[in-house]
C-alpha positions in Angstrom: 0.0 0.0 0.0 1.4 3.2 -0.8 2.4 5.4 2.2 0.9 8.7 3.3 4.1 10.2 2.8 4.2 9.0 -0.4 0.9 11.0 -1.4 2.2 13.8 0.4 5.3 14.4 -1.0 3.9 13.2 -4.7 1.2 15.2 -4.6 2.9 18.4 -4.1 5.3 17.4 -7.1 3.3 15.9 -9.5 0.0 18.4 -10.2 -1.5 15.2 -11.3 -5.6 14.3 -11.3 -7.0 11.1 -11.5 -9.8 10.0 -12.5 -11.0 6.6 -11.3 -13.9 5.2 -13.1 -16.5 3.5 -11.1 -20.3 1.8 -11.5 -22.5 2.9 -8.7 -24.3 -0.1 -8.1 -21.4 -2.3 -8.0 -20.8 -1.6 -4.2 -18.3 -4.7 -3.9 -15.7 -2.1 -5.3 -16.7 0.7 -3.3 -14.0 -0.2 -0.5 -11.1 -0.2 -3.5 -12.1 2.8 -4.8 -11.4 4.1 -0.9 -8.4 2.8 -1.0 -7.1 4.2 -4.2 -8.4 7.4 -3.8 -6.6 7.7 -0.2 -3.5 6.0 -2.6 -3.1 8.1 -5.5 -0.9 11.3 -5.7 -2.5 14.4 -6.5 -6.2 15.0 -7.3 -8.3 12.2 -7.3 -12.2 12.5 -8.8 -14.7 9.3 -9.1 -16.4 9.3 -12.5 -19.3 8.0 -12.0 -19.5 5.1 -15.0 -22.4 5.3 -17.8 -24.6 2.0 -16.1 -25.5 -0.2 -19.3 -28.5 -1.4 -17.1 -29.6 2.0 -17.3 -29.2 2.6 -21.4 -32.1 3.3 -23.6 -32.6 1.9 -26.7 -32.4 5.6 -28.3 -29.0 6.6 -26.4 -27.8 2.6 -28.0 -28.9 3.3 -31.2 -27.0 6.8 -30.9 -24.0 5.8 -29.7 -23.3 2.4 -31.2 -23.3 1.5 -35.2 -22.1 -1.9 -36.7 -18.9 -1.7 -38.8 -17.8 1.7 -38.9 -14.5 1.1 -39.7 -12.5 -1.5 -41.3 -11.5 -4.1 -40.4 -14.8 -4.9 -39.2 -15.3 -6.2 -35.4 -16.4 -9.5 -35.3 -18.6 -10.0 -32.7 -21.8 -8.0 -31.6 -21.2 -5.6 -29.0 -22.6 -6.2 -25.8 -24.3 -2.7 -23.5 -21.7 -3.4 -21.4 -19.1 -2.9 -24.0 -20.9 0.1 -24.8 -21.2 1.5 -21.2 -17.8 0.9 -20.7 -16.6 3.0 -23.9 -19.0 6.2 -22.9 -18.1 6.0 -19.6 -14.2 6.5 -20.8 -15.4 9.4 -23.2 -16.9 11.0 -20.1 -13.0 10.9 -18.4 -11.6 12.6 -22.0 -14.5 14.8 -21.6 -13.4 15.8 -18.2 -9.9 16.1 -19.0 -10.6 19.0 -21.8 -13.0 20.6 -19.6 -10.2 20.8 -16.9 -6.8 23.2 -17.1 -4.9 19.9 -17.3 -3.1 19.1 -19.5 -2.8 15.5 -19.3 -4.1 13.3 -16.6 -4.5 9.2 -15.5 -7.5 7.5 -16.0 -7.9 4.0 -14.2 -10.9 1.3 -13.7 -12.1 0.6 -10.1 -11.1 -2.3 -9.5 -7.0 -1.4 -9.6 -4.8 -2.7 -7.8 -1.4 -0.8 -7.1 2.2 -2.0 -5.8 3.5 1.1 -4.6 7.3 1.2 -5.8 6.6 0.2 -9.5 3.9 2.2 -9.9 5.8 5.1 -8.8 8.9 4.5 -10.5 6.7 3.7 -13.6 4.2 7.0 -13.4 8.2 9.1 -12.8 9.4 8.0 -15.5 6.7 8.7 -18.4 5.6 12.3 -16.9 9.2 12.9 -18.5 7.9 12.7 -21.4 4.5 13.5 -21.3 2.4 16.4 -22.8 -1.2 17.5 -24.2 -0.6 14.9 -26.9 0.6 12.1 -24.9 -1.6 8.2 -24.2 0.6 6.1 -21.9 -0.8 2.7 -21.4 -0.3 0.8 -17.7 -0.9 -2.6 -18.5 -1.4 -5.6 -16.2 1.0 -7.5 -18.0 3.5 -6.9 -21.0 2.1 -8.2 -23.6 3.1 -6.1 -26.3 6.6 -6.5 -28.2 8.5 -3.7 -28.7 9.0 -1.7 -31.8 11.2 1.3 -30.3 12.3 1.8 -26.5 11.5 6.1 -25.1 13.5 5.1 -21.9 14.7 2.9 -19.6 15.0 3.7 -15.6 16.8 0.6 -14.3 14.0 -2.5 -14.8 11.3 -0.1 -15.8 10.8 0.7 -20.1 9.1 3.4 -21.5 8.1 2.4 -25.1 6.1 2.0 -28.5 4.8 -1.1 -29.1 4.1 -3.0 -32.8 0.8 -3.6 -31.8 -1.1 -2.0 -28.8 -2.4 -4.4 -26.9 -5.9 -4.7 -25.0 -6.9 -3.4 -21.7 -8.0 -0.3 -20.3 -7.4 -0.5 -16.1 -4.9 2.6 -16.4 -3.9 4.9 -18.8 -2.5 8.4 -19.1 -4.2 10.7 -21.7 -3.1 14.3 -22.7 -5.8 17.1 -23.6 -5.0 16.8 -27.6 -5.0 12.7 -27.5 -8.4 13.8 -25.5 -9.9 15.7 -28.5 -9.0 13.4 -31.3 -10.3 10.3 -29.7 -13.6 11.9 -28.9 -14.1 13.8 -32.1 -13.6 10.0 -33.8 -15.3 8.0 -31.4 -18.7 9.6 -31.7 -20.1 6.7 -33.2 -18.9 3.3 -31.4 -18.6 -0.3 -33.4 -16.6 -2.1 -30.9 -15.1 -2.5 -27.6 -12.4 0.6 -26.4 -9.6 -0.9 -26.4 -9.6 -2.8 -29.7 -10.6 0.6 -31.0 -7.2 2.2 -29.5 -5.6 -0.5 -31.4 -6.6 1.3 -34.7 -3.6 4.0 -35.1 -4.0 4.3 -38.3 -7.9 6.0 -37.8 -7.4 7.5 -34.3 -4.4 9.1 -35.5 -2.9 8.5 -32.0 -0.3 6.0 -30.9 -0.1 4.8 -27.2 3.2 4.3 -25.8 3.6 1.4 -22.8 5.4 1.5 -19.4 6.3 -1.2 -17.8 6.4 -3.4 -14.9 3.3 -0.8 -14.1 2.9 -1.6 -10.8 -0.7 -2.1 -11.7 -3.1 -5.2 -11.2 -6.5 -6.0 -12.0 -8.5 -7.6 -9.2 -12.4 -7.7 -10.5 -12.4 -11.6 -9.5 -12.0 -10.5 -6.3 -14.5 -7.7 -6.4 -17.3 -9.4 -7.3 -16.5 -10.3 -11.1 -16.8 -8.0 -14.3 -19.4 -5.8 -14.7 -19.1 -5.4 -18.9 -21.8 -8.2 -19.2 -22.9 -11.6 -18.9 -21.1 -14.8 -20.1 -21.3 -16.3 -23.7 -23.1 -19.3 -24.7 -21.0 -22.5 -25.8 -21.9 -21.5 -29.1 -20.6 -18.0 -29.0 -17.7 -18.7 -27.2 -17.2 -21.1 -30.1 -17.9 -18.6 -32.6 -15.1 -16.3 -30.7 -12.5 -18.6 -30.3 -12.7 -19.3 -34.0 -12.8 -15.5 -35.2 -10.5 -13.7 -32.7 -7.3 -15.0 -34.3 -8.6 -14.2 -37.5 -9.3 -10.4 -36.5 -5.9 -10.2 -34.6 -4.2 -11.1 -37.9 -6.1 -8.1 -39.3 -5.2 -6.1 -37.0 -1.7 -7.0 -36.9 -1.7 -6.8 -40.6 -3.2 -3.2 -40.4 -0.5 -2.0 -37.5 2.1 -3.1 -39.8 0.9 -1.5 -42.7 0.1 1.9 -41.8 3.1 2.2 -39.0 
């Protein structure tokens, strides 16, 4: 757990807000969102998250068409999918409405080891600015196409293919505006959207170890949706590989 002092001295230094996205009715989380907002240097806010249980069909069928862009997702999107890519509009919404210029964005159900996260949030403010998107991901995943920096263990870099998962991310105020202004109109999950350089125009970087983990077994499971049928999960295992190729293929290409 991450000292007092540590806030202290971090939040003088640091200017930093955070905004920690949580679902109101999922009260199993409530007692990590207290902990990470007593955690986290700087300003922390809870964004309340857009409830899919609470979506009309009209905000659905405003936010949400089928294959916008190519290559086409797969798999129909659930409302929780949905929920969970408003609700992150809502933090880039936030962020340009604030003086910021940059800030962190994380899900509720975080996790943090105090010295990597630390270390890992040091080294990328660095190098971040109003056009920055700094991915903190639970595991490295991605393989590396060119290295920003290296602090001892901890790498700052670009991957060949950004890789999936959204529990912590730093976003600057430009990267804010160009992701919302293209993301008006959702046709699949966030994160395999921010794979999709080549039509968001903007290309996350990676840090890592993070000092981040992802504990929603513990808190009462996932809230994106309920689980797939034999025969979807079927269906998925048999098209995901085909649309990672894609987008692989589509990374590559337009790198």
């Amino acid at each position: 757990m991450l000292t007092n002092q540590f806030k202290s001295v971090c939040g003088d230094v640091l200017k930093l807000t955070t905004y920690v996205i949580h679902l109101k009715r999922a009260e199993d989380r409530q007692a990590n969102v207290d902990i990470l907002c007593s955690q986290l240097p700087g300003v922390v806010k809870v964004l309340d998250a857009v409830d899919s249980l609470q979506l009309s069909t009209l905000e659905i069928e405003s936010a949400f068409s089928q294959n916008v862009h190519r290559p086409h997702y797969p798999f129909p999107l659930r409302k929780g999918e949905i929920a969970c890519f408003m609700s992150n509009r809502l933090a880039w919404q936030s962020l340009i409405e604030s003086n910021d210029e940059y800030c962190l964005i994380i899900e509720d159900d975080v996790l943090l080891d105090n010295i990597d996260f630390l270390n890992a949030l040091e080294l990328v403010l660095g190098d971040s600015d109003a056009d920055s998107f700094v991915r903190f991901p639970i595991k490295q995943k991605e393989s590396v196409q060119s290295i920003i920096k290296v602090d001892d263990s901890i790498t700052h870099f670009y991957p060949n293919v950004v890789g999936l998962g959204t529990v912590m991310q730093l976003v600057g105020r430009n990267t804010a505006k160009k992701l919302l202004n293209i993301s008006q109109v959702i046709d699949r999950p966030i994160d395999t959207f921010l794979q999709m350089t080549w039509i968001t125009g903007v290309y996350p970087s990676v840090v890592y170890p993070s000092g981040v983990t992802e504990i929603s077994s513990q808190l009462g499971g996932s809230t994106i949706g309920s689980k797939n049928s034999f025969r979807e999960m079927l269906i998925r295992e048999l098209m995901r590989p085909i649309y990672r190729i894609k987008i692989k293929f589509h990374s590559r290409f337009h790198r």
